[in-house]
C-alpha positions as CSV (number, residue, x, y, z in Angstrom):
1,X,112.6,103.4,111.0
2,X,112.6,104.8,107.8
3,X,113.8,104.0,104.6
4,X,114.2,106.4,101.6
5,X,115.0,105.7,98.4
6,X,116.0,108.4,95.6
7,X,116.0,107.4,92.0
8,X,116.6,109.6,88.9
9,X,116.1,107.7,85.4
10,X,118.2,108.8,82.4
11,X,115.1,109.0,80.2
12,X,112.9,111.2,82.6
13,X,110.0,110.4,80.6
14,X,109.9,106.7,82.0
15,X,108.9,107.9,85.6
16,X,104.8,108.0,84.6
17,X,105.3,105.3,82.7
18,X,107.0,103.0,85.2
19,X,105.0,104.5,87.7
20,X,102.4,101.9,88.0
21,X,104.8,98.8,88.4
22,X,107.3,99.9,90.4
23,X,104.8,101.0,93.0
24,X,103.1,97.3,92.5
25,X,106.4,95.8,92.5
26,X,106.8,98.0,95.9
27,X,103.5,96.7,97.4
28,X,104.9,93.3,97.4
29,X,107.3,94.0,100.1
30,X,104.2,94.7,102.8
31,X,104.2,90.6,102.6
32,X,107.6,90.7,104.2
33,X,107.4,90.5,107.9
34,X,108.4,94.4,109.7
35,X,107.6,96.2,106.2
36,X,105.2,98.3,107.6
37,X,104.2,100.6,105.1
38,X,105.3,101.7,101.6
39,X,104.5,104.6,99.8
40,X,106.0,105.7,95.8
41,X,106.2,109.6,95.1
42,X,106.8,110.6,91.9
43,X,108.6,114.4,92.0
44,X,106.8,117.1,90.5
45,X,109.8,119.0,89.0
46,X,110.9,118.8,85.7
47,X,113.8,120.4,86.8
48,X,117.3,118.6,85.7
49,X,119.1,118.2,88.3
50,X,115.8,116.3,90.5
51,X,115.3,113.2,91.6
52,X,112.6,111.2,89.4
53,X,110.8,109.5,92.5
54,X,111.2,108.9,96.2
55,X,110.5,105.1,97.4
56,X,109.3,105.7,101.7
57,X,109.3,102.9,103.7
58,X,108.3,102.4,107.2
59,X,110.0,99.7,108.3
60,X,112.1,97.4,111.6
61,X,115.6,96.9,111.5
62,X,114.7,93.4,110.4
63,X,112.6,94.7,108.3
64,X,115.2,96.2,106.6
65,X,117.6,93.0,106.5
66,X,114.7,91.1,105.2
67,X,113.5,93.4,102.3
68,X,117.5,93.6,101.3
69,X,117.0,89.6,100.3
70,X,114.0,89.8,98.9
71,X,112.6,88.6,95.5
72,X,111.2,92.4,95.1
73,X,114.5,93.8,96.2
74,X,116.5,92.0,93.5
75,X,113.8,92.5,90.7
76,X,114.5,96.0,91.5
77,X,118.2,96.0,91.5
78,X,117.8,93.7,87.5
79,X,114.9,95.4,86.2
80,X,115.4,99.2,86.9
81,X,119.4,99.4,87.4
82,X,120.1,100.4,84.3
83,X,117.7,102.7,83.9
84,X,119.1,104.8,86.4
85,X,121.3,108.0,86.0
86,X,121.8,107.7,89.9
87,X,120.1,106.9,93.4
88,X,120.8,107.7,96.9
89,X,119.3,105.6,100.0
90,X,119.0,107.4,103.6
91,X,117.5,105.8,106.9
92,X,116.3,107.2,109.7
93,X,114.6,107.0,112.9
94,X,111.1,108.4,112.3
């Protein structure tokens, strides 16, 4: 299945910035048994009403249940939270 996840920051200036940790921090999650494959896209509008990146996962159902406990997951959730203006998550089968 997939697993999308839309994130704008407040400040979009922190999306190069941030970039290069949240897709590390990301990485991690292919240690987690069914994470398949993860991939970080940055948008490339500066238009105001966009999304700052797109977070694609490939992933099992139990995939899924496992990467919603992880250590990753939560860093996530404590470490970026509040730098969002908003976020939307979609799955679907591929």
């Amino acid at each position: 299945m997939k697993h999308y996840i839309l994130a704008k920051f407040k400040d979009r200036s922190n999306t190069q910035r941030l970039l290069p940790e949240i897709t590390e921090l990301f990485r991690q999650t292919l240690a987690i048994e069914g994470v398949e494959k993860v991939e970080v896209h940055p948008s490339n509008s500066t238009r105001e009403n966009r999304y700052s990146l797109m977070i694609e996962m490939t992933l099992t159902p139990e995939g899924l249940e496992r990467y919603d406990v992880c250590d990753a997951h939560k860093q996530w959730k404590a470490q970026y939270g509040e730098l969002l203006e908003s976020k939307a998550i979609f799955d679907c089968e591929e």
